[in-house]
C-alpha positions in Angstrom: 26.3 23.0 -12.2 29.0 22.3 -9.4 26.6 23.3 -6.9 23.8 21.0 -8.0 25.8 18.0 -8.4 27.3 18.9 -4.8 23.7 18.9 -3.6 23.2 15.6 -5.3 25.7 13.6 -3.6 24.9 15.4 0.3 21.5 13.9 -0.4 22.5 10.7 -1.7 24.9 10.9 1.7 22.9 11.3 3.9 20.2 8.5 2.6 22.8 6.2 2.8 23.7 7.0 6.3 20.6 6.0 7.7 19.0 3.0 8.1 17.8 1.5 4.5 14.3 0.3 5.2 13.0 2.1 1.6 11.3 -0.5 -0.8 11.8 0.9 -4.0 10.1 -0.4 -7.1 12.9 -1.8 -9.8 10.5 -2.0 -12.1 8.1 1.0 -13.0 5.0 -0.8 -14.2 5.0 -3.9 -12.5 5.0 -4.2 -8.1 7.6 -6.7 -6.6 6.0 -8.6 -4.0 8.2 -7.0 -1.0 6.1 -4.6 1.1 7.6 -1.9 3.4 8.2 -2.7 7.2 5.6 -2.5 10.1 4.9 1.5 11.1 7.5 2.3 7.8 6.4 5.5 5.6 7.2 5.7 2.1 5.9 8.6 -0.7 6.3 8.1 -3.9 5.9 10.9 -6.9 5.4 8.9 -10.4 5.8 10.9 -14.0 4.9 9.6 -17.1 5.6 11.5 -20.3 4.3 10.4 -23.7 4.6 12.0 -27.2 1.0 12.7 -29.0 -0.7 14.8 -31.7 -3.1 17.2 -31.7 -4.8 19.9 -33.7 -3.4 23.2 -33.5 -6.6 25.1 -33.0 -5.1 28.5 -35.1 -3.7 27.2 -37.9 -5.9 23.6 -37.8 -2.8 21.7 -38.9 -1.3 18.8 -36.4 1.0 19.3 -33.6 3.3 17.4 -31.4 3.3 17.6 -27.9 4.3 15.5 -24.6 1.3 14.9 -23.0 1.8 13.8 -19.1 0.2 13.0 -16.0 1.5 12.3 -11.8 0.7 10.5 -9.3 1.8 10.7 -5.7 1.8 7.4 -3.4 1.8 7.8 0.4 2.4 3.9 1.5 2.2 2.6 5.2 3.4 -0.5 6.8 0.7 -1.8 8.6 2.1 -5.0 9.1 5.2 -6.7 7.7 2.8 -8.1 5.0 0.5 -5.8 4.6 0.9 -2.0 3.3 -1.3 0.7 3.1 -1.3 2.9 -0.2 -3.1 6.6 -0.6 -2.6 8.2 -4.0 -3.8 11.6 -5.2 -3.2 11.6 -9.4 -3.2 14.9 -11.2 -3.4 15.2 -14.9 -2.8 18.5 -16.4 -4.7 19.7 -19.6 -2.7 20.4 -22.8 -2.3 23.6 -24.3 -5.2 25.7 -25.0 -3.8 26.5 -28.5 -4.4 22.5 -29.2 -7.7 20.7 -29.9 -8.4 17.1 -29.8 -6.4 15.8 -27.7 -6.5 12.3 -25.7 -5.9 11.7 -22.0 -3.7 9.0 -20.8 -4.5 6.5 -18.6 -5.4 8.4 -15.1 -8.0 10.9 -14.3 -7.8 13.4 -11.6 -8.7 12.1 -8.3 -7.6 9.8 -5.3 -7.0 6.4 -4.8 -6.9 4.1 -2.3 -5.0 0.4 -2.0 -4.0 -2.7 0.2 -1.1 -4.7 -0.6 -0.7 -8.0 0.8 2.1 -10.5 0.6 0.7 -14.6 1.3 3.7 -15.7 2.7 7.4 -14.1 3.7 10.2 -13.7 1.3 12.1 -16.4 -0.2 9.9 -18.9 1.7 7.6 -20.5 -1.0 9.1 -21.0 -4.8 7.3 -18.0 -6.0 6.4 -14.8 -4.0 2.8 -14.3 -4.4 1.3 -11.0 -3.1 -2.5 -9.8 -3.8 -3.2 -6.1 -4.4 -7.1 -4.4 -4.3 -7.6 -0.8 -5.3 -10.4 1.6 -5.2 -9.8 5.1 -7.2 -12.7 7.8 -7.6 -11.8 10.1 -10.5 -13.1 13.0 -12.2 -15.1 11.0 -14.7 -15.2 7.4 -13.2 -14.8 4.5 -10.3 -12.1 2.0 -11.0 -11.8 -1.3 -9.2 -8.7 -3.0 -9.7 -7.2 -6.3 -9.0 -3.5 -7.5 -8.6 -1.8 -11.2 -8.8 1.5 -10.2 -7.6 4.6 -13.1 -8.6 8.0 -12.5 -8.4 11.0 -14.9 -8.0 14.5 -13.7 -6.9 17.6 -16.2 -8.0 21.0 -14.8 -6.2 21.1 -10.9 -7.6 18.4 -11.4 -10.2 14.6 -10.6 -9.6 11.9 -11.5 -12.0 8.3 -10.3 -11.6 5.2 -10.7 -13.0 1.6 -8.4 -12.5 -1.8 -10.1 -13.3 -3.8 -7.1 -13.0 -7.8 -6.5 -14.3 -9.7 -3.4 -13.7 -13.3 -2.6 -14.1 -14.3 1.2 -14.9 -17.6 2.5 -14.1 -18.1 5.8 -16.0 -20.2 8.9 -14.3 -22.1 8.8 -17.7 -24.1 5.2 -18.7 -20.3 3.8 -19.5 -18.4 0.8 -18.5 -15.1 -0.7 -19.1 -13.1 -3.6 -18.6 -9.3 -3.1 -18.3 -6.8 -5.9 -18.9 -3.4 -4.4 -17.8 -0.8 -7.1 -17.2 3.2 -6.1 -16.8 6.6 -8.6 -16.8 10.3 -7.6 -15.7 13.4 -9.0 -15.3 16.1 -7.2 -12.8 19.7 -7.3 -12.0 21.6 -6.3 -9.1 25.3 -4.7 -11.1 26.0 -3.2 -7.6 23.9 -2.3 -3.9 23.1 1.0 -5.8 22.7 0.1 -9.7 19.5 -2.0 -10.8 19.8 -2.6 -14.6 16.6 -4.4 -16.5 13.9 -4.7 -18.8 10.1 -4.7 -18.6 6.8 -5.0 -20.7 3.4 -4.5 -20.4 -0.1 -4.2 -22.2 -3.2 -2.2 -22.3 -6.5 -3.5 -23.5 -9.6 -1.9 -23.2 -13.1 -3.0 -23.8 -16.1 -0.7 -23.3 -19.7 -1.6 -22.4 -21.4 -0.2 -24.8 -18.5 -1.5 -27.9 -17.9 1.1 -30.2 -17.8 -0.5 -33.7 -15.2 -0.5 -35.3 -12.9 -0.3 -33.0 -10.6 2.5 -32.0 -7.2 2.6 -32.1 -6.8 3.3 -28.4 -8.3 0.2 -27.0 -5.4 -1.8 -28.0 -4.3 -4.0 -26.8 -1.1 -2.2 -27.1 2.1 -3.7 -25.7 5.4 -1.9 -24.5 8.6 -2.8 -23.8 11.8 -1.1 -22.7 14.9 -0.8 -20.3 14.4 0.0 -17.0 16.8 1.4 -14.4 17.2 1.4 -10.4 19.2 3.9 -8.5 19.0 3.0 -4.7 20.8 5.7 -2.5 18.6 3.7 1.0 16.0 5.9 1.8 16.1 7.5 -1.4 15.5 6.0 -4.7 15.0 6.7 -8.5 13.5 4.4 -10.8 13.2 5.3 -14.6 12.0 3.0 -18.0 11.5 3.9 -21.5 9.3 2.2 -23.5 8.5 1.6 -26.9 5.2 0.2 -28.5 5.8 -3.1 -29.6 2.1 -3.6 -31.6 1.2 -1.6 -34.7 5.2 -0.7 -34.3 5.2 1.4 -38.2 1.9 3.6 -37.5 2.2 7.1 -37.7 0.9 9.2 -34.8 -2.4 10.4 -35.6 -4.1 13.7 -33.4 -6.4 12.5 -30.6 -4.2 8.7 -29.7 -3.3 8.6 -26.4 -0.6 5.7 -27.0 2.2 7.2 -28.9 5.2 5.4 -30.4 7.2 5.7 -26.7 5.9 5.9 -22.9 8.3 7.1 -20.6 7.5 7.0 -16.8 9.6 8.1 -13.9 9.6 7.2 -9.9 11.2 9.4 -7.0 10.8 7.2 -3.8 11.6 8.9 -0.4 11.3 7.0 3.5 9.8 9.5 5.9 
């Protein structure tokens, strides 16, 4: 345990020796509107872990289980506006022992994305950045649109994501994906970021299943969020809770348990 911890602050260390031109993300679900300097090189591995049910397929009765699902960012500065992001996403398949179970939001697949940021920090009343993505997954196309706002006042930053999607399914299928987040950050100390965020889910097919299912929401979460900033190395962390349909008891085959926990590990190359 000595030994690890040992390791732990080298690293830390030596991030903080070095120049600190990382642009880590405060908030988990929602993007600040700061983008990464011209020729910078950032990767970033996102977890997200989230308690569900499924059918044990020996004895048929239900089980619970952490169901999760990464994502790794590679983002590029290609100007001091405008950043480049490549994703790969990986989902990994529950237990073979368990039967209907539901995957979470990503597929596995690539992604690509700009990032763009209207005017430079601080100089309009609001920050306002626009974000386009393109991901081809396993079972479908996803377009995706951003309205990036975020306001900083002295150590606090408040941020705001306007974000749509539309899904085209490799079967006759298509979705529309409302997906807007909101978070609030303080600055305790250089390395300490303490907050809160929310956001919502809502899903609505083309063809509309009737009635509707459980996980097409909307569903909204909200939670603490925490910021650890060692410079070119960063750690971002929330835990949230589902604020809609708050007393209903996991049922097998819902993706969108009672808690969504996601992780971020942010490194400058």
């Amino acid at each position: 345990m000595n030994r690890l911890f040992a390791g732990i602050v080298t690293i830390a260390g030596l991030s903080l020796a070095g120049s600190a031109h990382a642009n880590p993300r405060p908030l988990p679900f929602t993007y600040t509107s700061e983008t990464i300097e011209k020729g910078g090189v950032e990767i970033e591995q996102f977890a997200d872990v989230v308690p569900q049910k499924g059918i044990d397929a020996t004895t048929g009765g239900s089980r619970k289980f952490a169901a999760t699902q990464y994502q790794t960012e590679f983002e590029y500065g290609i100007t001091s506006r405008l950043e480049l992001g490549l994703y790969l996403t990986y989902v990994p398949k529950p237990s073979e022992s368990l039967a209907a179970t539901a995957r979470l939001t990503e597929g596995n697949g690539i992604k690509q994305r700009l990032r763009y940021l209207l005017a430079p920090p601080g100089e309009w009343p609001i920050d306002v950045g626009l974000y386009g993505e393109v991901a081809e997954l396993d079972s479908e196309i996803e377009f995706e649109g951003k309205i990036i706002l975020q306001r900083r006042i002295d150590k606090l930053r408040i941020a705001a994501n306007l974000t749509a999607e539309y899904e085209l399914y490799l079967q006759p299928h298509k979705d529309v994906v409302l997906d807007p987040s909101l978070g609030a950050t303080y600055e305790l100390a250089p390395m300490v970021h303490l907050g809160a965020e929310g956001w919502m889910r809502g899903e609505w097919p083309d063809p509309a299943p009737h009635p509707r299912i459980f996980d097409l929401g909307p569903h909204v979460y909200a939670g603490p969020v925490l910021l650890l900033n060692f410079g070119k190395l960063w750690f971002s962390t929330g835990i949230y809770a589902r604020a809609t349909d708050f007393g209903r008891s996991m049922q097998p085959a819902e993706a969108f348990g009672p808690l969504w926990a996601r992780g971020i590990v942010g490194l400058e190359l």
